[in-house]
Structure formats: structure tokens, C-alpha cells
C-alpha positions as CSV (number, residue, x, y, z in Angstrom):
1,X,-10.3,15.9,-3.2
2,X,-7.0,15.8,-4.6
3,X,-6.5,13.8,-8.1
4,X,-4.6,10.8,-6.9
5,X,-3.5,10.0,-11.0
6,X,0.7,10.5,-10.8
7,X,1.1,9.3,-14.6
8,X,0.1,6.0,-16.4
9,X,-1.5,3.1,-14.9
10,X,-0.1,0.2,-13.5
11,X,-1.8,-1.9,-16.5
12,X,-0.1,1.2,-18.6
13,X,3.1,1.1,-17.5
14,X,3.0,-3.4,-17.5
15,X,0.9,-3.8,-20.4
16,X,2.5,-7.5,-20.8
17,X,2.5,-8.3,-17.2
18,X,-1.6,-7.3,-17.5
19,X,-1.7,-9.8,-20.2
20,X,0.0,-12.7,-18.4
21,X,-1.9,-12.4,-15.2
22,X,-5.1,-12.8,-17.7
23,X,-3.3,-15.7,-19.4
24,X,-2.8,-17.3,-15.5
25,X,-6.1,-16.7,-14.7
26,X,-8.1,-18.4,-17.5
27,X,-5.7,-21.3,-17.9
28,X,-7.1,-21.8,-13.8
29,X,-10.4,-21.6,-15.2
30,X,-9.6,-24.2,-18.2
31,X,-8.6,-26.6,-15.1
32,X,-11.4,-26.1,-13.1
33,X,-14.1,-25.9,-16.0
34,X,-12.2,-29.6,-16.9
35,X,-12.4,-30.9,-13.8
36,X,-15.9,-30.1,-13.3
37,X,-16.8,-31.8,-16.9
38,X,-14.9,-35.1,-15.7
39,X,-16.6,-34.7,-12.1
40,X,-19.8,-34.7,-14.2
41,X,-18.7,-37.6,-15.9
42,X,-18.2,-39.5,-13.1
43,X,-21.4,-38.6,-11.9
44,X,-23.5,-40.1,-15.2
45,X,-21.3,-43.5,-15.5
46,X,-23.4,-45.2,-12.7
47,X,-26.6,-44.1,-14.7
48,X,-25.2,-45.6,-18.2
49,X,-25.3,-41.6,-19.1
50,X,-22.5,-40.7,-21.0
51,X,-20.9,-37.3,-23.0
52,X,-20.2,-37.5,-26.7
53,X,-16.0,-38.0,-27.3
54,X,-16.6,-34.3,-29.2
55,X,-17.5,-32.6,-25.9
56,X,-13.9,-32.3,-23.8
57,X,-12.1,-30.9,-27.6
58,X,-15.2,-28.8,-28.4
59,X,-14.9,-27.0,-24.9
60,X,-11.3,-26.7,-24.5
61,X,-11.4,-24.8,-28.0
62,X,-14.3,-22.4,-26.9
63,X,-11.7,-22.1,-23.3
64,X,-8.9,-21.6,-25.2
65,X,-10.8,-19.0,-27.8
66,X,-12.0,-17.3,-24.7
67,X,-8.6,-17.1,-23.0
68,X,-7.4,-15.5,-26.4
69,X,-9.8,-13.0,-26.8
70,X,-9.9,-11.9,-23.2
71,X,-5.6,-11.2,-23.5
72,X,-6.7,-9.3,-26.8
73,X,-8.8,-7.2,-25.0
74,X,-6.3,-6.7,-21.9
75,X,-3.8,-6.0,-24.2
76,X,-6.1,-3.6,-25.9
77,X,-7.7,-2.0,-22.7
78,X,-3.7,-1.4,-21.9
79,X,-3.1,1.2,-24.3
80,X,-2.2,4.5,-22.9
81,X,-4.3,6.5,-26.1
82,X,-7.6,4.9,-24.8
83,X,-7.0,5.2,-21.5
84,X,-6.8,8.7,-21.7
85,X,-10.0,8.4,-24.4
86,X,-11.7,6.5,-21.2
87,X,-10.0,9.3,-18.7
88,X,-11.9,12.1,-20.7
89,X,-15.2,10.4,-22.0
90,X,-15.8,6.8,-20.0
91,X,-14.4,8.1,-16.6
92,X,-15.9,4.6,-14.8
93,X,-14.4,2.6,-17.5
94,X,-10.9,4.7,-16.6
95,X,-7.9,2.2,-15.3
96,X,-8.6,4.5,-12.5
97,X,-12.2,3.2,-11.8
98,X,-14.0,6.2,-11.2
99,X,-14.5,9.4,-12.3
100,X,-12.8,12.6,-11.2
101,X,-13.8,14.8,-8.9
């Protein structure tokens, strides 16, 4: 088969674009995972249950600590010098997504 690789990746060439499609997709799941906790809260009112005022803060900072460290990492995972690390040793970690052949 030929080798299909003409250059740098997509993620290579837009390492910032990479990053904000990250930063799109957690702040989704920050709106979801929130909606879920207040459908939960809904669900424990009729039941006198109820979720300590610390909960909503403490999980939008592990959300937003998440959503951090995952742009880090896209940011990282961008880089042309360990893509072509990944290309040589880690060929199915490779922007490519599998190994040559």
C-alpha cells in the first residue's frame, strides 16, 4: 500500500484549532454533567434528600481542571517533534492512527 502521509497532520498544521475543538467539547460536557446534577436534584427534593451547597463548586472545578488538562495534552499531543517520535516508535498512537505498512 502506498503511505498516504503528504506532510504534518491536520492537528500539526492547526495545533490551536485542535485545542479549541477540545475546549468546545468539554465545556458541552460541563453543561450536560450540570444538568444531570440538577436533574438529580430534582429527583431527591420529593424524598427530603438533598446535595451539600459544596457539591455544584466542587464539580465544576474538577470539570474545569479536566477541561484544562485535556487542552494541555491536545496542545502537547500537537507537537510536530512527538508526532514524528510516535511516527517512529508508537505508530498506533501516530496522528495517523495506525502503523505503516
Amino acid at each position: 500500500m502506498a503511505d498516504h502521509r503528504a506532510g504534518a497532520s491536520t492537528q500539526e498544521r492547526n495545533p490551536w484549532a485542535a485545542v479549541r475543538r477540545t475546549l468546545a467539547a468539554m465545556a458541552s460536557a460541563i453543561v450536560v454533567i450540570n444538568g444531570i446534577a440538577a436533574i438529580v436534584i430534582e429527583t431527591l427534593q420529593p424524598y427530603d434528600g438533598q446535595l451539600p451547597s459544596w457539591v455544584f463548586p466542587a464539580l465544576n472545578g474538577i470539570l474545569v481542571a479536566t477541561a484544562l488538562l485535556a487542552t494541555i495534552v491536545t496542545r502537547v499531543m500537537a507537537m510536530q517533534k512527538l508526532n514524528d517520535w510516535l511516527r517512529t516508535y508508537l505508530p498506533l498512537l501516530a496522528p495517523e492512527g495506525k502503523p505503516n505498512q
